[in-house]
C-alpha positions as MATLAB code, in Angstrom:
seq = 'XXXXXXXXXXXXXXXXXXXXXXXXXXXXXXXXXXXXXXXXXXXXXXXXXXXXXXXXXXXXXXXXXXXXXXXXXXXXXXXXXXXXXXXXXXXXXXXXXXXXXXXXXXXXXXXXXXXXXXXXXXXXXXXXXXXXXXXXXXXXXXXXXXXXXXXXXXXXXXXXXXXXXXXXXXXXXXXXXXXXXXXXXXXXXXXXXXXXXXXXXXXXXXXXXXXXXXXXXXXXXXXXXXXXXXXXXXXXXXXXXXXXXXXXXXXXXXXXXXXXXXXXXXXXXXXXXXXXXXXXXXXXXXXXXXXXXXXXXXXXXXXXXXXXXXXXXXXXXXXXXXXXXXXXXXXXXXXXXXXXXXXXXXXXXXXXXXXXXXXXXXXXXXXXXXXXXXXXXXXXXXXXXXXXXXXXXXXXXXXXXXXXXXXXXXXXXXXXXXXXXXXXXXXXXXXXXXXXXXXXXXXXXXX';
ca = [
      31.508   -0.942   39.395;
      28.892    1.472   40.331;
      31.517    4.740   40.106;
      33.412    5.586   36.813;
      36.141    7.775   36.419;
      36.496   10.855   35.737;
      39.051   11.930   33.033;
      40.254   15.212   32.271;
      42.946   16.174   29.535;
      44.821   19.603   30.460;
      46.120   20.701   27.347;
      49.306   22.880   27.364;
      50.647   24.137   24.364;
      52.854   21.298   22.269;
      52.861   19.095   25.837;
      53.607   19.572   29.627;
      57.316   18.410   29.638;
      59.862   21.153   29.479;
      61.511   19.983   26.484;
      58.297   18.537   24.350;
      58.468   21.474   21.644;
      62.360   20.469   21.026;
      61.308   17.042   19.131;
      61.094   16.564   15.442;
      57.159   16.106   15.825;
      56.651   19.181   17.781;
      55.417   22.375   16.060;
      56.779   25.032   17.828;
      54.242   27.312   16.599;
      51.308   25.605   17.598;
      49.970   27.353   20.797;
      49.222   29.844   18.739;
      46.986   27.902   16.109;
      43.673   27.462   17.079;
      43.411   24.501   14.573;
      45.320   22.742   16.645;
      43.375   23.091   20.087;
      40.194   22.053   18.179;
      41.748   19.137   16.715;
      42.882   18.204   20.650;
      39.716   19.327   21.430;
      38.543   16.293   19.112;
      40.653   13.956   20.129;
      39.504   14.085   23.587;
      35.805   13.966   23.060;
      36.608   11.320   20.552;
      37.973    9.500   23.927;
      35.086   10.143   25.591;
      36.945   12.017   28.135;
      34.906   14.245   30.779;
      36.493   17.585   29.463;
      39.503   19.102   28.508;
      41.352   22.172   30.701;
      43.659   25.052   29.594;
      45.819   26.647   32.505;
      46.707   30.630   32.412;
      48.128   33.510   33.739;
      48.135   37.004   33.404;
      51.902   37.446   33.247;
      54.481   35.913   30.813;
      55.844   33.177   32.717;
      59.546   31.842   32.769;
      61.949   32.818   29.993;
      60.795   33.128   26.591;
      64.021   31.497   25.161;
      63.477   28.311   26.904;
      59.880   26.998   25.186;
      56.662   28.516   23.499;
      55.235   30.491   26.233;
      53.195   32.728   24.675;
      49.522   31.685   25.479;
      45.781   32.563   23.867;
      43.529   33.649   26.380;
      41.417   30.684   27.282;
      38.024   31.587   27.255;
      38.757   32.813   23.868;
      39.728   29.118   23.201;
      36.976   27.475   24.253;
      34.461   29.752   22.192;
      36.132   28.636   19.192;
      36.585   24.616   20.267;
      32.547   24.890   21.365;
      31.356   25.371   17.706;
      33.478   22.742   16.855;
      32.894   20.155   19.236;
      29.495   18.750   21.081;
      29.741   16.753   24.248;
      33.587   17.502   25.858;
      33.043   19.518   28.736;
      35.343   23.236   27.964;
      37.493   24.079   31.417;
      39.819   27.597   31.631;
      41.706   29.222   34.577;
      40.485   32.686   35.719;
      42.211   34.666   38.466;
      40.367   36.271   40.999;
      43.017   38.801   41.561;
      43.040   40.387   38.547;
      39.289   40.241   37.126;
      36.106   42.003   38.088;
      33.393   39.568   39.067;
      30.777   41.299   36.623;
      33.307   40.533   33.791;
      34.378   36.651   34.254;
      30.804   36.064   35.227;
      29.463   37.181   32.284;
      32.476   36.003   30.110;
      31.837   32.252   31.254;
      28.181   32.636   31.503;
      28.946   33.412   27.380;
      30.764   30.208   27.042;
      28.844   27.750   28.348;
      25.564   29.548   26.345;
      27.879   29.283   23.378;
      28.623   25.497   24.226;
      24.993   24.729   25.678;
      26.297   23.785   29.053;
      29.765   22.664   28.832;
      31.646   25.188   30.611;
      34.226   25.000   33.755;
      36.020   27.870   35.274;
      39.020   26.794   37.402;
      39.013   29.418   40.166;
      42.909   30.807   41.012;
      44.376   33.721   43.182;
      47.862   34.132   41.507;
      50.727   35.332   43.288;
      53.973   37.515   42.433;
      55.317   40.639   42.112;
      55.521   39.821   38.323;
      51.776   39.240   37.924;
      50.740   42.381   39.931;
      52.777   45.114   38.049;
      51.385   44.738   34.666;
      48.225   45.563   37.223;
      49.378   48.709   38.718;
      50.690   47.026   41.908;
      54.155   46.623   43.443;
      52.812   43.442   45.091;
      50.255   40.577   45.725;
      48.598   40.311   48.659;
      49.329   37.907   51.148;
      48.416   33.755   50.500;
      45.393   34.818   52.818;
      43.819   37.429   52.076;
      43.950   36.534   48.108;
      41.583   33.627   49.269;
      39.392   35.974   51.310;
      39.179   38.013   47.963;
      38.555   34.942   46.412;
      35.994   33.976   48.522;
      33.934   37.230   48.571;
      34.757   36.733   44.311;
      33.075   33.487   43.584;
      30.225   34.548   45.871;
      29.399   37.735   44.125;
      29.770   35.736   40.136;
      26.991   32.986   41.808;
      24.519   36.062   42.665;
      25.131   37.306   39.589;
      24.499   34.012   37.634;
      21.685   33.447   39.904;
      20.192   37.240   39.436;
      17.783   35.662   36.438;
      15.018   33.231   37.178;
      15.405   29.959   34.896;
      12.011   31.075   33.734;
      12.817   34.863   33.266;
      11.992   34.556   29.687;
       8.731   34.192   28.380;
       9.156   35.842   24.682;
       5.181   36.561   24.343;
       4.873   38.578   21.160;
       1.132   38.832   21.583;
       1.791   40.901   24.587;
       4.703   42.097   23.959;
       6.742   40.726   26.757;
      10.171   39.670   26.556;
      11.237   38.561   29.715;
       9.384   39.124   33.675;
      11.355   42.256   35.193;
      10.041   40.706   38.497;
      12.323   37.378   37.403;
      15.176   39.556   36.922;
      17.067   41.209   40.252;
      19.939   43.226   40.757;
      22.101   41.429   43.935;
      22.914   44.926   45.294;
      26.255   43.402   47.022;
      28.376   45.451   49.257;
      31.818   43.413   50.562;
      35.007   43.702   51.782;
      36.422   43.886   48.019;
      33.421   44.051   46.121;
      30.494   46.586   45.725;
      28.659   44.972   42.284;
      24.689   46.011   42.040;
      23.724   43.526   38.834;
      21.847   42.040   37.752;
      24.071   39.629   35.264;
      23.261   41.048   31.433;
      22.612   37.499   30.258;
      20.130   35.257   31.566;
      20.708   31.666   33.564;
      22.933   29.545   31.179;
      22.530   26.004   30.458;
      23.803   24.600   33.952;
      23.090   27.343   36.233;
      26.771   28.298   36.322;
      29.839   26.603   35.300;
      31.381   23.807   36.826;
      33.973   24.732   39.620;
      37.273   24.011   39.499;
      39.758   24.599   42.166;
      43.590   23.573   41.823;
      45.406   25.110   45.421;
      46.098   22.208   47.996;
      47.486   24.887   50.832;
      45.890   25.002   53.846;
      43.722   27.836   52.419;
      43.459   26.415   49.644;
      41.394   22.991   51.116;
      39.307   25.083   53.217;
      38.224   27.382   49.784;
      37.973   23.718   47.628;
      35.746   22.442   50.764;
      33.459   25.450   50.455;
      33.058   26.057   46.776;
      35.103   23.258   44.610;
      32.999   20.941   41.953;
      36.131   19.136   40.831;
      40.151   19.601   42.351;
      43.002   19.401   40.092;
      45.750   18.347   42.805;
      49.390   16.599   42.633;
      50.837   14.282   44.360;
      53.551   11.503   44.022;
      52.774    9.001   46.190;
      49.703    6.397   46.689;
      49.798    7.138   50.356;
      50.117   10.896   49.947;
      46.993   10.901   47.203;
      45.255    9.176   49.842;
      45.705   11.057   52.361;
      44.345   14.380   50.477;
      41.597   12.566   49.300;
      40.293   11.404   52.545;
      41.413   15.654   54.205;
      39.107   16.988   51.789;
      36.159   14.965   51.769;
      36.444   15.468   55.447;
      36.288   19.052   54.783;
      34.051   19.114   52.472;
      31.238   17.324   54.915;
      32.671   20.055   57.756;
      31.304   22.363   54.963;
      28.070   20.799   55.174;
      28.192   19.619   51.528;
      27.652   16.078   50.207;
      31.119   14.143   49.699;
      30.090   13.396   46.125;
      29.768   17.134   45.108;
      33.400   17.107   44.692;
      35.603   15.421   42.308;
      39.236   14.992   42.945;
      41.239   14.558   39.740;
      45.528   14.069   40.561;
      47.826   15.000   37.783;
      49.807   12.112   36.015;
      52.106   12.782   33.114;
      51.550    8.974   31.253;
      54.701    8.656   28.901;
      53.433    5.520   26.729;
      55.885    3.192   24.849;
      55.576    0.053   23.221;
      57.095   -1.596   25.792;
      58.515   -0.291   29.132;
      61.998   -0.224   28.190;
      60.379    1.870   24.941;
      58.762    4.461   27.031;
      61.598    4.617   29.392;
      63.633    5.412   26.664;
      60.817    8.272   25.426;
      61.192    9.319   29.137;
      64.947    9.631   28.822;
      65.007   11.320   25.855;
      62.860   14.316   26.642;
      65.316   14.276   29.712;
      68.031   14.949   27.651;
      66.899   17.901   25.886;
      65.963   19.983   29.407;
      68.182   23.340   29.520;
      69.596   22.432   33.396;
      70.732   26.210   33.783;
      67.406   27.185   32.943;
      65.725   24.846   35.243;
      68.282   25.811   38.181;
      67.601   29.061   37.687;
      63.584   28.203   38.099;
      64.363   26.407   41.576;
      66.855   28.665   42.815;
      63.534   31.292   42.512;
      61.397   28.909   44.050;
      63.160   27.877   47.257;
      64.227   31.420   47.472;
      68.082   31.026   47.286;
      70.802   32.046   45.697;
      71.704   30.269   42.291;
      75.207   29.421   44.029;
      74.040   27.769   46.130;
      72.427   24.396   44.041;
      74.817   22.553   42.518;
      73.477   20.485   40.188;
      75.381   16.877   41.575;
      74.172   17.608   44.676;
      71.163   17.367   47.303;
      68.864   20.014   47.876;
      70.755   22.727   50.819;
      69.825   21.530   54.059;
      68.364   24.658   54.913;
      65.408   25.547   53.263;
      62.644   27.664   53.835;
      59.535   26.168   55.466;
      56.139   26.690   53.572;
      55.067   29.615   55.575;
      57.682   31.475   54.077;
      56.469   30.552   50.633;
      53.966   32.698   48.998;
      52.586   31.146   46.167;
      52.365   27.327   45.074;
      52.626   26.310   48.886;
      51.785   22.747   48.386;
      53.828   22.472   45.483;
      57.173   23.578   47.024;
      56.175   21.009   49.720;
      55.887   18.042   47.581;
      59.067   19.088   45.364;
      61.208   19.694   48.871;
      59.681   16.107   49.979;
      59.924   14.075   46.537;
      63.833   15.370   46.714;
      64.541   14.533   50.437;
      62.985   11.222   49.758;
      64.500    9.718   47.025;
      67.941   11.619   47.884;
      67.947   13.006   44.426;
      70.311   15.403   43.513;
      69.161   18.685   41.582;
      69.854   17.278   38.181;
      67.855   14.334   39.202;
      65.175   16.516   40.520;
      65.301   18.615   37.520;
      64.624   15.318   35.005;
      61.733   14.155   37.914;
      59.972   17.592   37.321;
      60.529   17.905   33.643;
      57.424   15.860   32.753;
      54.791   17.606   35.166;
      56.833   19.923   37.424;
      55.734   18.106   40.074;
      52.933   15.876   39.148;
      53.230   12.319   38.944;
      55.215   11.390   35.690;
      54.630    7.627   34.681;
      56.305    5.835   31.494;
      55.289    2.477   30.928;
      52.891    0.501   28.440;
      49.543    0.945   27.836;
      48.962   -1.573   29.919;
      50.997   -0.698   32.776;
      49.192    3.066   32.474;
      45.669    1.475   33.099;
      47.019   -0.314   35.980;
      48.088    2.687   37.724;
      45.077    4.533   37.035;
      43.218    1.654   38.344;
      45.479    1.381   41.238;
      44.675    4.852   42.685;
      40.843    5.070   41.970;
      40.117    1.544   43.479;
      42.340    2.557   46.772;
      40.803    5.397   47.235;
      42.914    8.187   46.478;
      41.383    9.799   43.304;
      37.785    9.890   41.548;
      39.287   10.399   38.435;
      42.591   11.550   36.792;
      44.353   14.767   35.392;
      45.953   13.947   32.786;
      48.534   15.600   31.465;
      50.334   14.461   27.842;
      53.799   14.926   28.120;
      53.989   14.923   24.473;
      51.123   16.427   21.557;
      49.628   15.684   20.259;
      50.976   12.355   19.964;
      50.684   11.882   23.786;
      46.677   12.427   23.930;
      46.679   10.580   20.216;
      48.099    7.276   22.695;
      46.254    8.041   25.320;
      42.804    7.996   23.859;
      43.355    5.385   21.577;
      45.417    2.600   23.762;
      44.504    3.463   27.575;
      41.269    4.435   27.106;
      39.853    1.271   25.256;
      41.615   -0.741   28.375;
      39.719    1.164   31.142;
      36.369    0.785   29.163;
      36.866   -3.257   28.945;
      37.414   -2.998   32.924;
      34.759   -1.144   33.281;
      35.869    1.900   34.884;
      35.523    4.030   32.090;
      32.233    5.409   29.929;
      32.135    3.527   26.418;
      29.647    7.247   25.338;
      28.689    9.695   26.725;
      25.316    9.756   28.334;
      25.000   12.844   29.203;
      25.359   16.799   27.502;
      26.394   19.125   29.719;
      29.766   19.267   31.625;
      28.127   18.991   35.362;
      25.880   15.998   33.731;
      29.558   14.314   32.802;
      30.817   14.644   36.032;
      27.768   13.284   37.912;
      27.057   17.158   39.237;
      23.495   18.263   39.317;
      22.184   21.683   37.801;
      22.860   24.003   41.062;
      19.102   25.860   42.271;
      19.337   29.198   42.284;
      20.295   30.544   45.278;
      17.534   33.755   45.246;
      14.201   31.194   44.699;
      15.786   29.425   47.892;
      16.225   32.391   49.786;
      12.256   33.322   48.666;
      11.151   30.026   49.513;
      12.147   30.253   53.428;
      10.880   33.575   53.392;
       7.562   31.953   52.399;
       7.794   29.268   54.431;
       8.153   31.901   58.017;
];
């Protein structure tokens, strides 16, 4: 095949089911040990994988008593895994809602200097009430208007990475020059949200600017993927429905007048790896076992907005739910849980096992074998460039991973057997992005 995969491992603390940290294996004080993410951090490169991705948020989320939820902040992370790794691209969430452009532009323009050109920044609004007060706020604002911000956001960080010429520098001792102040500009911006006068105190990094990462499949959040995303971390459970987004957004993403290929769209799968399938259906089962049902009604009640009295665990989902309009946050995800339950008629302690794994990404326990096949499955029908995968397990689930799937998709062909290239946009096919202010001086030249 002419088109490889794209892999990327999203590592959260001792795995993504809810129940992971309660095995014998598990450490439950690992998220805290930054040992541990470098040695994942290994593993992963040692697969050959395009990069590796750490979710975040600026509030404690859930209930403390249920798993390790304490996180390191992820840039923080990915300084420490760059000295310690060379080729696996380094990707961390950032909210737009509660950073200043000046400050995450600079902070990732750090990283991927620090990891010559291996840097992502996975681009997020954040919603809740929870979020917002340990900001000074009673309240978000509305789905919309956080992508506006968001928007105006990612606009003002690419003037700012863009506010040095590549060839700013010219270090000439003899005349005492360091850099051209002619090759260095302030982007005097003046927005809706923003008023930021630059220029960036760091000079173009390795790749221009990171890698963009975009993870929202609302409405909104298509249109701002279609606009700005480099690679989309997405979920969905079905072949058809997979397809279907694939095909919406690189529509959109022409409508945006942007090559098709610029983006990358990566679904979530939870692979649960056994010796045989009745072995990792029994792994499967007995993570399901050790999920806290209370907790995780309590979690849904929250999400579709009702009262915990009214879920009973042996039974279907209410019939009256709200509709996504009335959701604010994690639209598309209420959507595909309220869908995934009405399909498969599942009551809520089924539905609670089902998102256990992924919490609503595709969970999938077979062989090795059978793993590669559904991989395969998706990228040759169209409905994925590459994967998002998510260990239900570590690091024993990335250990299997790397070791038994991986060496299966390189005999097929669908996977790099090294890497060929150094920097995270070279991984995923991406070229270095021009800057946006020679442009802009060209066609002022060319009139």
């Amino acid at each position: 095949m002419s088109k490889h995969l794209h892999l990327n491992a999203f590592l959260m603390s001792v795995g993504h089911h809810e129940a992971a940290w309660r095995l014998p294996e598990s450490d439950p004080h690992a998220h805290t040990d930054i040992d541990y993410y470098v040695k994942l951090a290994q593993t992963a490169e040692r697969g050959k994988l395009d990069s590796i991705f750490f979710a975040d948020s600026p509030v404690l989320m859930g209930d403390p008593g249920r798993r390790p939820s304490g996180k390191l902040e992820p840039t923080v992370i990915l300084t420490a895994v760059a000295v310690q790794t060379s080729r696996i691209g380094l990707i961390a969430t950032a909210s737009t809602s509660y950073n200043d452009p000046y400050n995450l532009a600079r902070r990732f323009a750090s990283v991927d200097w620090v990891s010559n050109g291996r840097a992502g920044w996975n681009i997020v609004t954040t919603a809740g009430a929870d979020a917002a007060r340990n900001f000074g706020l009673d309240d978000t604002p509305d789905h919309r208007v956080r992508y506006e911000k968001a928007a105006e956001f990612v606009d003002v960080a690419t003037k700012l990475w863009d506010s040095w010429d590549d060839d700013a520098i010219v270090a000439d001792k003899e005349l005492g020059i360091h850099a051209d102040a002619a090759k260095v500009r302030k982007i005097l911006h003046r927005g809706e949200h923003f008023r930021v006068d630059g220029p960036l105190n760091l000079p173009r990094s390795p790749q221009g600017y990171p890698l963009l990462v975009q993870a929202g499949s609302s409405e909104d959040g298509k249109e701002f993927a279609a606009r700005y995303a480099e690679a989309v971390f997405t979920a969905q459970q079905t072949l058809e429905d997979a397809k279907d987004f694939y095909t919406d957004l690189k529509a959109r993403t022409i409508a945006a007048g942007r090559d098709p290929e610029s983006i990358k769209i990566l679904p979530g799968i939870v692979p649960i790896i056994g010796d045989t399938e009745e072995h990792a259906r029994e792994l499967d089962a007995e993570l399901a076992r050790l999920i806290s049902p209370e907790y995780a009604r309590k979690q849904l009640a929250e999400r579709f907005k009702l009262p915990i009295d009214e879920l009973d665990l042996d039974s279907e989902l209410p019939a009256d739910l709200p509709t996504e309009d009335d959701i604010e946050g994690a639209k598309s995800r209420f959507t595909l849980i309220v869908n995934l339950a009405r399909r498969e008629r599942l009551t809520l302690r089924e539905l609670i096992a089902r998102l256990g794994g992924g919490r609503g990404h595709r969970t999938f326990a077979g062989t090795a074998v059978q793993v590669a096949d559904a991989i395969e499955d998706w990228f040759r029908q169209g409905a994925a460039d590459g994967f998002n995968i998510m260990p239900a397990v570590l690091p024993s689930g990335l250990d299997r991973f790397v070791d038994e799937v991986v060496p299966i998709l390189q005999e097929r062909g669908l996977f790099r057997t090294e890497y060929t290239e150094t920097t995270l946009r070279g991984h995923y096919g991406l070229a270095r992005p021009a800057n946006q202010f020679d442009e802009a001086d060209a066609l002022v030249a060319a009139r």
